[in-house]
C-alpha positions as CSV (number, residue, x, y, z in Angstrom):
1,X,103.0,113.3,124.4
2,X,100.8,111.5,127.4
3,X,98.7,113.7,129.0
4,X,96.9,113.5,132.8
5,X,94.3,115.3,133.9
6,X,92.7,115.9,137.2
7,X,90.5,118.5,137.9
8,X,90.4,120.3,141.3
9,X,86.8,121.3,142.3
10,X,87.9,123.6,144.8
11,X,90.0,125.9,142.9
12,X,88.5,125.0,139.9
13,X,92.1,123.9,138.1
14,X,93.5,121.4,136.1
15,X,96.3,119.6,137.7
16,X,98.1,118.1,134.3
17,X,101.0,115.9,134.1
18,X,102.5,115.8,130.6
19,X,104.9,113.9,128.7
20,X,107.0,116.7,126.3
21,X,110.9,115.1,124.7
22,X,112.9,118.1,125.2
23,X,116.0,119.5,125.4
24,X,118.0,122.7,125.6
25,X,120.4,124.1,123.1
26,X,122.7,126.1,125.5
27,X,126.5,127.2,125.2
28,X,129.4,128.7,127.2
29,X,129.0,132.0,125.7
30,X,127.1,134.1,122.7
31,X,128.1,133.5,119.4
32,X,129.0,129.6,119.6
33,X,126.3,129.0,117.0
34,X,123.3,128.5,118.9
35,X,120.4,129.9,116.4
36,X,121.7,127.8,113.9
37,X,122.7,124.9,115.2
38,X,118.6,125.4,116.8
39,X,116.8,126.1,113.3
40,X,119.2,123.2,111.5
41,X,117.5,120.4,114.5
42,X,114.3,121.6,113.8
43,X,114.4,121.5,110.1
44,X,116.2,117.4,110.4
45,X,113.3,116.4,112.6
46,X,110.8,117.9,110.3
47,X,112.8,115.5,107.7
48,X,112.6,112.7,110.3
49,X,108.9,112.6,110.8
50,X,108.7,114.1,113.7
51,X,106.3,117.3,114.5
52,X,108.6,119.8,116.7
53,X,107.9,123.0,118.5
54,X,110.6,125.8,119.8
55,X,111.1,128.1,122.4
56,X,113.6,130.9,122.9
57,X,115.1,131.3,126.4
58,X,115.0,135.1,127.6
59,X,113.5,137.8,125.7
60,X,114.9,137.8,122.6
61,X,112.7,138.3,119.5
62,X,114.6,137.6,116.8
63,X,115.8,133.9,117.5
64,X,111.9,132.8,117.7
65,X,111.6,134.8,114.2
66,X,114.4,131.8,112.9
67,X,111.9,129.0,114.5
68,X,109.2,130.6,113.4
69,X,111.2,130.0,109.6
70,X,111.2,126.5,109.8
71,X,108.4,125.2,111.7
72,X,105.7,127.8,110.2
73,X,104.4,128.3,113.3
74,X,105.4,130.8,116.5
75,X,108.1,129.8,119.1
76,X,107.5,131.2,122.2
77,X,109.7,132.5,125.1
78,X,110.3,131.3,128.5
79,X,111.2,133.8,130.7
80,X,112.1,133.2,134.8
81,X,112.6,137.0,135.0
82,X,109.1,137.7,133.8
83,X,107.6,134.6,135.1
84,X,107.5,132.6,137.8
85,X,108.8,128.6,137.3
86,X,104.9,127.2,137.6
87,X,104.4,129.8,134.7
88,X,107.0,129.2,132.2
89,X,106.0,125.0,133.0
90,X,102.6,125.9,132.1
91,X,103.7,128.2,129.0
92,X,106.4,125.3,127.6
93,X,103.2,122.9,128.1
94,X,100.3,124.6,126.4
95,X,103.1,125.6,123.7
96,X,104.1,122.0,122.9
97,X,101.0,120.4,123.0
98,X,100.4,117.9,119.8
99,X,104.3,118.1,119.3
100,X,106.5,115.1,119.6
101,X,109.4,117.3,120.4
102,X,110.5,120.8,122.3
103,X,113.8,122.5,121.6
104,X,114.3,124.9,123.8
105,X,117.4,127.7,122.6
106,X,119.5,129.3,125.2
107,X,120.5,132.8,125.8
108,X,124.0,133.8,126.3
109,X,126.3,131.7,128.4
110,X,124.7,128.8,130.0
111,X,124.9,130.3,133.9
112,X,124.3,134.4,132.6
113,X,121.2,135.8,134.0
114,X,120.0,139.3,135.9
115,X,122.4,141.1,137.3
116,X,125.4,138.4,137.1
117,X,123.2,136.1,138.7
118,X,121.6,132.9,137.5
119,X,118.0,134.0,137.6
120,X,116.4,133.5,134.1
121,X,120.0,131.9,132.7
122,X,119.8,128.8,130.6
123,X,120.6,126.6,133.5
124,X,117.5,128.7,135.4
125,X,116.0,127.7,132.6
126,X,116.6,123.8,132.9
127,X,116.3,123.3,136.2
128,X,112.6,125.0,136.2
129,X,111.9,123.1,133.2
130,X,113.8,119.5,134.1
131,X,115.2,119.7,130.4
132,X,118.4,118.1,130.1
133,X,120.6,120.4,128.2
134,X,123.5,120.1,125.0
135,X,125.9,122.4,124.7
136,X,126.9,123.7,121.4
137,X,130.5,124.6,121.6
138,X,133.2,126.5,119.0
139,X,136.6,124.4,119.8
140,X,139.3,127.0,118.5
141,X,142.7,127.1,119.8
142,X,142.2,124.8,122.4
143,X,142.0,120.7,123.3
144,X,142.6,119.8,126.4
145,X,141.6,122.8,127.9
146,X,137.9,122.7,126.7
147,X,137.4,119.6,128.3
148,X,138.4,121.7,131.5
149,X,136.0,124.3,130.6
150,X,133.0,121.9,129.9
151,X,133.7,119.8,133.3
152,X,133.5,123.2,135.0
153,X,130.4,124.3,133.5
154,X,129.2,120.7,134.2
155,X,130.1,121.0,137.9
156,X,129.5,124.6,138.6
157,X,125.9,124.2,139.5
158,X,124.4,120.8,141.0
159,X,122.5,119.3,138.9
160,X,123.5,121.4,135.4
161,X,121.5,119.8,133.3
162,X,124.0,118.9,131.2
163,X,124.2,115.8,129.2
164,X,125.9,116.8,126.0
165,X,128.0,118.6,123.5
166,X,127.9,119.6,119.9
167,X,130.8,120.4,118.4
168,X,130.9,124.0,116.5
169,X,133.1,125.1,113.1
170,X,135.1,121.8,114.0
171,X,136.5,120.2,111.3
172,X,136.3,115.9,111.2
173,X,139.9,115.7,112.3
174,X,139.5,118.0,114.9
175,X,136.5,116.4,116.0
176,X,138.6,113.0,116.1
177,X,141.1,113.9,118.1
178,X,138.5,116.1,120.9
179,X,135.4,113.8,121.0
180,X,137.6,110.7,122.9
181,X,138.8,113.4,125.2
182,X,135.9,115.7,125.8
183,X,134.0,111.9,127.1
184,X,137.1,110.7,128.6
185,X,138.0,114.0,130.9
186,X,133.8,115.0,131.0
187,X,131.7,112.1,131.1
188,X,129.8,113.9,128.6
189,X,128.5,112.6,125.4
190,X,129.7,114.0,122.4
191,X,126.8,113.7,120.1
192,X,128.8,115.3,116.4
193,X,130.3,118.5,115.2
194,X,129.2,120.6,112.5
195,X,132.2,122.2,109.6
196,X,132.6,125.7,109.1
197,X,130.2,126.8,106.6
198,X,130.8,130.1,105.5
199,X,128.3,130.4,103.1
200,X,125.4,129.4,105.9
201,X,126.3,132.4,108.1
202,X,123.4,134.6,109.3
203,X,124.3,138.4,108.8
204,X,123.9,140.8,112.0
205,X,123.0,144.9,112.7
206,X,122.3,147.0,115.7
207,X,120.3,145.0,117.0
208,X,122.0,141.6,116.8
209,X,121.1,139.2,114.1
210,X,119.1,140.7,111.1
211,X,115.8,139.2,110.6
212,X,114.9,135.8,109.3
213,X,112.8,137.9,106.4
214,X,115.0,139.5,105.3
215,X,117.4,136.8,104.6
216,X,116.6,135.7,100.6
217,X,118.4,132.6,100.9
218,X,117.6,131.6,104.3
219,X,115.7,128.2,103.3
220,X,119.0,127.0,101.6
221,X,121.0,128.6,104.6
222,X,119.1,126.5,107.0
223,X,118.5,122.8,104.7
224,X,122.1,123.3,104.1
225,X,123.1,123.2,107.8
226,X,120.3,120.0,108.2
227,X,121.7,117.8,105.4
228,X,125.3,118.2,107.6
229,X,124.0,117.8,111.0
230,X,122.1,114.6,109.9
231,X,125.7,113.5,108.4
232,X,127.7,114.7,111.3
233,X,125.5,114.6,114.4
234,X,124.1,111.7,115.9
235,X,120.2,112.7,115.9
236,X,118.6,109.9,117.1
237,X,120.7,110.1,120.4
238,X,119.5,113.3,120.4
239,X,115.6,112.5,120.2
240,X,116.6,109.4,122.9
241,X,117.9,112.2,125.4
242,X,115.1,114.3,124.8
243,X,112.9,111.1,125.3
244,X,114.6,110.5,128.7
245,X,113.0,114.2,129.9
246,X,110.7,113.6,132.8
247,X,107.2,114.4,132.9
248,X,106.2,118.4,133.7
249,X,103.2,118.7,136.4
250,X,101.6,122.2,136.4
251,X,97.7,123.3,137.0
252,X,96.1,125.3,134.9
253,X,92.8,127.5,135.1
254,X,89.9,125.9,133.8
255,X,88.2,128.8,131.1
256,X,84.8,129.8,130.6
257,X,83.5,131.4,127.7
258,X,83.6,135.1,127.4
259,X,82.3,137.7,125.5
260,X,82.2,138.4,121.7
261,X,86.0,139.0,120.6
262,X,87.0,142.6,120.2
263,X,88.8,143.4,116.6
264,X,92.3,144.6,117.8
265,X,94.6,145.8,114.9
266,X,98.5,144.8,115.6
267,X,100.9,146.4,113.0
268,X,103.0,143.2,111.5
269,X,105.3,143.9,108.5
270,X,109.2,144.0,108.7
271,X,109.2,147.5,110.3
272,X,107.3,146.2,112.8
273,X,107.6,142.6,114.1
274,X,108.5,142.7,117.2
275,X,105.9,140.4,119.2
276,X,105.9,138.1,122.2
277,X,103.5,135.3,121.0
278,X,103.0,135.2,124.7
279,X,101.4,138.6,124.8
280,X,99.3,138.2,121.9
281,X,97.6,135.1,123.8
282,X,97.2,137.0,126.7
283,X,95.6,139.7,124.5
284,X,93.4,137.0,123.0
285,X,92.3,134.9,126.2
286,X,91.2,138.6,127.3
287,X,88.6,138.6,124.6
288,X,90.7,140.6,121.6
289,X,90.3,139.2,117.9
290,X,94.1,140.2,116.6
291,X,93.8,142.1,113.2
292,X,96.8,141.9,111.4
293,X,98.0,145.0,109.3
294,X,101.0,146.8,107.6
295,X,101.8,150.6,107.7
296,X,104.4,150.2,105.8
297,X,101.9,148.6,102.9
298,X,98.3,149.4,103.4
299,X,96.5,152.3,103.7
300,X,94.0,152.4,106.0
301,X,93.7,150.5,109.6
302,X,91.5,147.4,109.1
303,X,87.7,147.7,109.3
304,X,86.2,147.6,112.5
305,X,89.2,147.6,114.6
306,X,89.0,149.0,118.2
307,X,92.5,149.1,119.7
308,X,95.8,149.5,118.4
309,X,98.6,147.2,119.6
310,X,102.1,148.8,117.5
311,X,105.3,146.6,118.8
312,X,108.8,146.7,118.1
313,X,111.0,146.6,115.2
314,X,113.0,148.7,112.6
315,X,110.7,151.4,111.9
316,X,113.9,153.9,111.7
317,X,115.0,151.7,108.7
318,X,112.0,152.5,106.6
319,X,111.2,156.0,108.3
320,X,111.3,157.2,104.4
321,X,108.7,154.6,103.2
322,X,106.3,155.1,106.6
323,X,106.7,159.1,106.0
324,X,105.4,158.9,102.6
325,X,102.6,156.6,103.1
326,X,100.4,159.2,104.3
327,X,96.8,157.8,104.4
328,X,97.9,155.0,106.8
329,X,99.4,158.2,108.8
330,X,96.2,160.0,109.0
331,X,94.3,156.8,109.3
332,X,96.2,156.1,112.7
333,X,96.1,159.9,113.7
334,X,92.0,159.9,113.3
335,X,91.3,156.6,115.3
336,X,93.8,157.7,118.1
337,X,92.3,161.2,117.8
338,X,88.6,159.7,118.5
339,X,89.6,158.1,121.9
340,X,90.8,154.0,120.4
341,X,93.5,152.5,122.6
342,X,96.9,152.0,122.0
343,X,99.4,150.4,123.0
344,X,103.0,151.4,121.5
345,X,106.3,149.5,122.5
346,X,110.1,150.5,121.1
347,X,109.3,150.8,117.2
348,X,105.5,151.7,117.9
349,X,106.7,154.3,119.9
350,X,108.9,155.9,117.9
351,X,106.4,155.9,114.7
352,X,103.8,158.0,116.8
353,X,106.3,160.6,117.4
354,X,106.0,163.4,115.0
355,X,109.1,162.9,113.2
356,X,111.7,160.1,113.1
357,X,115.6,159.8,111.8
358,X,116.5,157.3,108.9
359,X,119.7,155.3,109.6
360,X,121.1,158.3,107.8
361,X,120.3,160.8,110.1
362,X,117.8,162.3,107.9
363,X,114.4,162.7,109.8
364,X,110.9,162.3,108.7
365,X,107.8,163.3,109.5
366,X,105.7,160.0,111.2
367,X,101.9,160.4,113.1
368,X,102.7,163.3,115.1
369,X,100.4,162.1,118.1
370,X,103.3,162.4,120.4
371,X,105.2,165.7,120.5
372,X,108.8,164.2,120.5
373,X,111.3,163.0,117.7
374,X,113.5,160.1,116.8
375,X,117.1,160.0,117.0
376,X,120.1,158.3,116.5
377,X,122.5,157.4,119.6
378,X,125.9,156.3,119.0
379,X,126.0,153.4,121.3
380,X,123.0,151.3,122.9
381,X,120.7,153.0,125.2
382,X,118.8,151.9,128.0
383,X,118.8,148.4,128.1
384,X,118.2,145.2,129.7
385,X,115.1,143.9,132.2
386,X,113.1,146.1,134.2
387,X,110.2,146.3,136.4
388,X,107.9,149.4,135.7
389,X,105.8,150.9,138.6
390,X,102.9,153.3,137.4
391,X,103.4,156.8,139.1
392,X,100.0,158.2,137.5
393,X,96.7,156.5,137.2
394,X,96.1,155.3,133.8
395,X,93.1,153.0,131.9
396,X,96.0,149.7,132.0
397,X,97.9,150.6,134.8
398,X,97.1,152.6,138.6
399,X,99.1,154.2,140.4
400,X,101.7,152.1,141.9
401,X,101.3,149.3,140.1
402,X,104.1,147.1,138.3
403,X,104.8,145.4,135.0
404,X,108.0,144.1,134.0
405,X,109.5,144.2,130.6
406,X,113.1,145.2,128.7
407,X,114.7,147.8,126.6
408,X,116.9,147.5,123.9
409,X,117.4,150.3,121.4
410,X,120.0,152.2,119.6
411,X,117.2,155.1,118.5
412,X,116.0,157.4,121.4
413,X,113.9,160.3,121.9
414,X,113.6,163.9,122.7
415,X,110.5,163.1,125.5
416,X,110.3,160.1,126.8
417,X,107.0,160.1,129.1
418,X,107.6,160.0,133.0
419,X,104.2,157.9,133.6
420,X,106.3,154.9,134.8
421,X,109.8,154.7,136.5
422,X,111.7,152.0,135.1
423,X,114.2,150.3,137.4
424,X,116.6,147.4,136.8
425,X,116.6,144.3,138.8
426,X,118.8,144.4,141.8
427,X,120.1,147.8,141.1
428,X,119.5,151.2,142.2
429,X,119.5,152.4,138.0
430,X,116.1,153.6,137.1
431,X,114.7,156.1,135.0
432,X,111.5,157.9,134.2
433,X,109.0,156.3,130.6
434,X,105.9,156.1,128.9
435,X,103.4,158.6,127.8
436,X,100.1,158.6,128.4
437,X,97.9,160.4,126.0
438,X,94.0,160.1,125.0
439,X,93.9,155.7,124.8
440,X,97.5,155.7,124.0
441,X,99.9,154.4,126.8
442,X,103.4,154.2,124.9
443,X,107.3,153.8,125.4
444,X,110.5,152.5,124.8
445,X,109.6,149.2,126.8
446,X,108.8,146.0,125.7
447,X,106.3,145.1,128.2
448,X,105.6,141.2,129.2
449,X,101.7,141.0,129.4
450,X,102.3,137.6,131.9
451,X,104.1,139.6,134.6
452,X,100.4,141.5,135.2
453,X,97.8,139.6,133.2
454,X,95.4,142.6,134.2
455,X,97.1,145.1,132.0
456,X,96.1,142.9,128.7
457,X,92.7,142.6,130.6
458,X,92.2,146.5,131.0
459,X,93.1,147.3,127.8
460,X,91.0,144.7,126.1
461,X,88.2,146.4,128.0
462,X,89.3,149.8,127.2
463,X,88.6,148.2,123.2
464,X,85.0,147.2,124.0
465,X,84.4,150.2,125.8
466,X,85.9,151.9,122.5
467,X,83.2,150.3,120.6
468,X,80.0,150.5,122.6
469,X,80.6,153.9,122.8
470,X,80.7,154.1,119.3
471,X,77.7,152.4,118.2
């Protein structure tokens, strides 16, 4: 990478223009293969020399969690719902800075976004980004025909983006016969296929694919795919189109020094892992030091800590485990008890409550800070983006303001906060969230600290507050 730098005086930014190879791994629909097909690229141009990074269109946790697998270090996610395109520029810059390559992995079908629009869709995606984009493609029951589906998705929007294809579970003969056609009938390069390997599948739950942690065999899983890809795919035309990407221009705010960090504990173990890496900068340009720790495992909050940040995860599939470690309980209960912040999202949530149901139905006592309990639904609840406005004054949020986040959850429970109204994008459905009690402002959303960087600000200065107030 090449960078520029210019610095405006007046507004005191950085203008930066900054070479980043790129490119997008997109496809007509879910379950073509994409995560895979993603970590497998990454771990061949680990092999290759080169020094990638990765990034997750759309708000997905999980597929940053495979990234995260390979490269050692976090993907992020670039998201045109929660941020605007100068934004997600700037976060796809700072992310792949000192990386000699960016693969960016789609969400859903290449044109899905809010609503049934194209807002925050992979093709949003690359056209706010200038990423040119391959698709990764499963070729069953059909020949001729897919070439008319991938000349449509090439048309459908000018420019798409689109430069490629990968071809999916396709066997060498199949490939044969469909890669002459697919260039004849498209134009587009077809840059390899990848067999079906059965044993290289990645396992799913309630929540769409299970973790990459717990996967035992996940390393073999992924080399596997990498040995074939390098085999079957022509990388280096791949690392030539992601050459070709053109420069990203974006200005960023110069920084001063700030205060002494503030020790923040965030809860990170596999009940709990459920973190934009997004969010935790935010947190961390406001002046937090991030303490890691495990309820599930340890038995006290860190030393020192002065806010609590408890995300997402699976908390319901180790409500047993959570229950029984007690001291980590109480430990939670005193410091929220004394006035120290917290934020709860989903998972966090749902351990604060005072008692929580085990994929069996069986509940459990949990901190008992909030008055509700968890439950089982039989289908998903609430779910999808939305845009919360405050409706009572609270430390991180007044009165009227907004923040946007999701929800995505199979558990629910019996008092869901009315602090916030949630309402989806373009849509009329809303409903009432959070609780607000003591320092603790928790819900079922996962909240996206970009969308109001004040809300990270506040509650970062909430935590000092906590502290002097202490001494």
């Amino acid at each position: 990478y090449n960078d520029e730098v210019k610095m405006s005086k007046e507004a005191e930014r950085m203008v930066v223009t900054r070479h980043i190879p790129r490119l997008i791994l997109a496809a007509p629909a879910s379950g073509q293969g994409k995560t895979a097909l993603t970590c497998a690229l990454l771990q061949a141009a680990l092999w290759a020399g080169q020094n990638p990074c990765a990034f997750k269109c759309g708000p997905d946790y999980i597929d940053p969690m495979f990234h995260r697998s390979v490269l050692d270090i976090p993907s992020r996610n670039l998201d045109l719902y929660f941020s605007q395109p100068q934004a997600v520029c700037q976060m796809l810059c700072t992310g792949a800075k000192g990386h000699s390559l960016a693969v960016l992995e789609g969400v859903m079908g290449f044109y899905d976004g809010v609503g049934g629009s194209d807002q925050a869709s992979s093709w949003h995606l690359a056209q706010a980004t200038q990423t040119p984009v391959v698709l990764t493609v499963v070729p069953k029951g059909t020949a001729l025909t897919l070439a008319a589906v991938l000349k449509g998705l090439k048309e459908f929007r000018s420019p798409s983006q689109i430069s490629g294809v990968i071809l999916n579970q396709c066997s060498v003969k199949l490939f044969d016969l469909l890669e002459p056609l697919i260039r004849r009938e498209t134009g587009l390069k077809v840059y390899g296929y990848l067999p079906n390997l059965p044993d290289c599948s990645i396992p799913s739950r309630h929540l769409g694919l299970v973790t990459a942690q717990e996967i035992d065999d996940l390393r073999r899983k992924i080399e596997k795919l990498a040995r074939q890809i390098e085999a079957s795919v022509d990388l280096a035309g791949l690392w030539a189109l992601a050459d070709q990407a053109p420069d990203l221009v974006y200005q960023e705010k110069a920084t001063a020094a700030g205060e002494r960090p503030i020790p923040v504990g965030v809860a990170r173990d596999r009940a709990f892992c459920f973190y934009y890496e997004e969010n935790l900068d935010q947190l961390r340009r406001a002046g937090a030091q991030l303490v890691p720790f495990s309820p599930l495992e340890d038995q006290n909050l860190p030393e020192g800590v002065c806010g609590l940040y408890l995300g997402g995860g699976y908390p319901e599939l180790y409500a047993q485990q959570l229950s029984q470690n007690t001291r980590m309980l109480e430990s939670i209960r005193h410091a929220i008890q004394s006035g120290m912040p917290v934020l709860a999202e989903c998972g966090g949530f749902l351990y604060l409550q005072r008692a929580l149901q085990d994929s069996q139905g069986q509940p459990w006592p949990v901190a008992g800070i909030l008055s509700g309990a968890g439950f089982r639904r039989d289908k998903l609840g609430r779910f999808g983006y939305i845009e919360l406005t405050a409706k009572e004054d609270s430390p991180y949020l007044p009165r009227g303001e907004t923040i946007r986040g999701h929800e995505f959850h199979y558990w629910d429970c019996t008092e869901n906060g009315s602090v916030c109204y949630a309402r989806k994008p373009a849509s009329d459905v809303g409903w009432d969230c959070m609780v607000q009690e003591k320092g603790c402002f928790a819900g079922f959303p996962h909240l996206y600290f970009q969308s109001n960087p004040a809300f990270p600000a506040r509650f970062v200065a909430e935590c000092r507050r906590f502290e002097e107030e202490a001494i």
